[in-house]
C-alpha positions as CSV (number, residue, x, y, z in Angstrom):
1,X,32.6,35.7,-27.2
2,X,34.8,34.3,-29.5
3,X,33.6,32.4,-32.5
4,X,34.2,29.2,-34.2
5,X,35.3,31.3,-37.1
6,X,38.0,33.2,-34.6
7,X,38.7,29.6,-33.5
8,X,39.9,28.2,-37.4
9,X,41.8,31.1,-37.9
10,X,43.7,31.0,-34.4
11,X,44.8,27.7,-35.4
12,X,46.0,28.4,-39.4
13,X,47.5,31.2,-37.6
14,X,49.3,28.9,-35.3
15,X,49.7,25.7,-37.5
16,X,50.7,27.4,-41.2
17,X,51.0,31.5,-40.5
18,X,47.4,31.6,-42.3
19,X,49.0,30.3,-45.4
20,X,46.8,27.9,-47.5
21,X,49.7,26.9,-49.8
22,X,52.0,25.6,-46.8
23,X,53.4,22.3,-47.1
24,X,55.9,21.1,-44.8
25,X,58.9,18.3,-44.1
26,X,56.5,15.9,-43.1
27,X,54.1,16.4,-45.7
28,X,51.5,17.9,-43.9
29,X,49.5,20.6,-46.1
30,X,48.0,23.7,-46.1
31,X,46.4,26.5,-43.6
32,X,45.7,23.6,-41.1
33,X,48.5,21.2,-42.1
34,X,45.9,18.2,-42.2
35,X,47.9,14.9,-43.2
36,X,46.3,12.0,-45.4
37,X,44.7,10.5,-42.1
38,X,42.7,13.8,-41.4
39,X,41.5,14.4,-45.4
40,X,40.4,10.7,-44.7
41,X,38.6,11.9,-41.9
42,X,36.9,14.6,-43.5
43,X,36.2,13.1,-46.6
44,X,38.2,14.2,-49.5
45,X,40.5,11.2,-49.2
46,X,41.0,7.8,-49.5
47,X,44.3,5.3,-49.3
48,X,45.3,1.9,-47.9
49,X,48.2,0.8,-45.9
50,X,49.9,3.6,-43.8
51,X,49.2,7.0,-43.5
52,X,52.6,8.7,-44.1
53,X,51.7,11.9,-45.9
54,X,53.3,10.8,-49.5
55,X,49.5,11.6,-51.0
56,X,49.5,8.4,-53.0
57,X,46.0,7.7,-52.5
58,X,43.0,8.9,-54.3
59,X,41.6,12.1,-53.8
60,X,37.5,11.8,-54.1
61,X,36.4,15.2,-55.6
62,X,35.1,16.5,-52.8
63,X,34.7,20.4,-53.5
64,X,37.0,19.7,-56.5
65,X,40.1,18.4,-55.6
66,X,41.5,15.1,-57.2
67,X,44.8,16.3,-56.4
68,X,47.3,17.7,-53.3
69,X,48.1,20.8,-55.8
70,X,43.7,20.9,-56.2
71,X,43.4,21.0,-52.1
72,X,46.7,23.6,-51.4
73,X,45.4,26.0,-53.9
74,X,41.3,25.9,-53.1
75,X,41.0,27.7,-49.5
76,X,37.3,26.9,-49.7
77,X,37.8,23.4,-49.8
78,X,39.9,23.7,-47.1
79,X,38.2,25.2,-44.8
80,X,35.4,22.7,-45.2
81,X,37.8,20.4,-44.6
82,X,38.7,21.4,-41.7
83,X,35.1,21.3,-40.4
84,X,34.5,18.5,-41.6
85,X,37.7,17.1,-39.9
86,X,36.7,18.8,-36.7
87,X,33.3,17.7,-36.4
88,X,34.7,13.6,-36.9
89,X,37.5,14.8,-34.0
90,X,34.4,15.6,-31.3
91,X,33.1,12.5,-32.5
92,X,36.3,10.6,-31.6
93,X,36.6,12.9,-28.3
94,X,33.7,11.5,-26.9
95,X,34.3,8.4,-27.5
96,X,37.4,8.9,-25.3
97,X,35.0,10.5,-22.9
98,X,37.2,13.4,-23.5
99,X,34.4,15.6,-23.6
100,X,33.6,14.4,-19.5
101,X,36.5,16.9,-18.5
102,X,35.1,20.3,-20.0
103,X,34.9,22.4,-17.2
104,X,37.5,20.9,-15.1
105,X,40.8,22.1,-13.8
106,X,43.9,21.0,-14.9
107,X,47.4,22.8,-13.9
108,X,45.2,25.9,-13.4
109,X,43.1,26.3,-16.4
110,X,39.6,25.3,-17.5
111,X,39.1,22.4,-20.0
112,X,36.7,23.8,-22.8
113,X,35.7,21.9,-26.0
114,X,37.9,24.6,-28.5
115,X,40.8,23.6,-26.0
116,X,39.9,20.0,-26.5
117,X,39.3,20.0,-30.8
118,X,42.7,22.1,-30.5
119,X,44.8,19.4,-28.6
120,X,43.4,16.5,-31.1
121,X,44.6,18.6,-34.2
122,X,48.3,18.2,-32.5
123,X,47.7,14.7,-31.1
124,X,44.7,13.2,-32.0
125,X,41.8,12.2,-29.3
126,X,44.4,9.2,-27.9
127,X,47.1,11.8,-27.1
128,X,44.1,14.4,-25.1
129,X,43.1,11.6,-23.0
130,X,46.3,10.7,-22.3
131,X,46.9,13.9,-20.7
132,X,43.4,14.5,-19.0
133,X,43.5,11.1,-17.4
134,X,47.0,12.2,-16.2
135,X,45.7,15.2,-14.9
136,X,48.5,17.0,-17.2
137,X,51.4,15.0,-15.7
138,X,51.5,13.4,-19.8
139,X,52.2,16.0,-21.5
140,X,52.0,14.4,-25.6
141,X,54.0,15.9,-28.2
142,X,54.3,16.8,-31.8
143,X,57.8,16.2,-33.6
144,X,58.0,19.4,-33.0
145,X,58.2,19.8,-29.7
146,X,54.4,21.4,-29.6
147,X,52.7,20.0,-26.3
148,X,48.5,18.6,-25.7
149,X,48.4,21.4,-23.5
150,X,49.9,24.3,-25.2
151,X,46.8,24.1,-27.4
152,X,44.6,23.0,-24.8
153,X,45.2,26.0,-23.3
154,X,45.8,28.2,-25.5
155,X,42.7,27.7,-27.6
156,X,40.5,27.3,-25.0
157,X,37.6,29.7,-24.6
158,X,36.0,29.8,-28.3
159,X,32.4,29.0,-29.2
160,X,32.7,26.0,-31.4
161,X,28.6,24.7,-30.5
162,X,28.3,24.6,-34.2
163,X,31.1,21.6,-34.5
164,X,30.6,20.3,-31.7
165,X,27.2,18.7,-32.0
């Protein structure tokens, strides 16, 4: 089986190459490319107005980073981070009743929760009902051309009972 530890590193794999120090065009940062709106999420952040990945909020200490520089060079605080983030994302999934389509079909593959947590890191839990309710006609995504269900499916399959509780 795999693991929720195979899981994370599948995706930095996928999102950065594995590297912690990533940063790219549209200021997204790190092994998991989180964005201000996910370090909110997972508690390390904090800002007003509009999420737009200029880091000119306040960074709350959380494993010891007051800074962007604190967060891209500490790949412990990152991956707890990125459980933490994960963990709010199931939370938001259900709400969505997201979680009501694990173990459906959709364009001939099973929904699983890794699938799921993996579409809402590209999209967010809007843009994976979006294409569950549209039984994959809606296809969200990213600005890079990165679809809902390219990680739906291809993160599907990994043991993530610990995040998704």
């Amino acid at each position: 089986m795999k693991t929720t530890q195979d899981f994370l590193e599948a995706l930095g794999k996928r999102e950065s190459g594995g590297n912690y120090k990533a940063f790219n065009k549209y200021g997204y940062a790190g092994k998991y490319q989180m964005g201000e709106a996910a370090l909110i999420d997972a508690g390390y952040y904090e800002k007003r107005g509009n999420y737009n990945n200029d880091w000119s909020g306040t960074f709350l200490g959380r494993d010891n980073v007051y800074s962007i520089m604190d967060f891209l060079n500490s790949p412990k605080a990152q991956e707890q981070a990125q459980i933490a983030y994960k963990r709010r994302q199931w939370l938001y999934l259900k709400a969505v009743g997201a979680d009501k389509f694990v173990g459906k079909f959709i364009n001939g593959y099973t929904i699983t929760p890794s699938g799921l947590l993996a579409g809402a890191h590209l999209k967010g839990a809007g843009g994976v009902i979006e294409y569950l309710k549209s039984g994959g006609k809606k296809n969200p995504k990213d600005a890079f051309g990165t679809s809902v269900e390219s990680y739906i499916k291809n993160f599907g399959g990994y043991d993530v009972s610990s995040i998704c509780t």
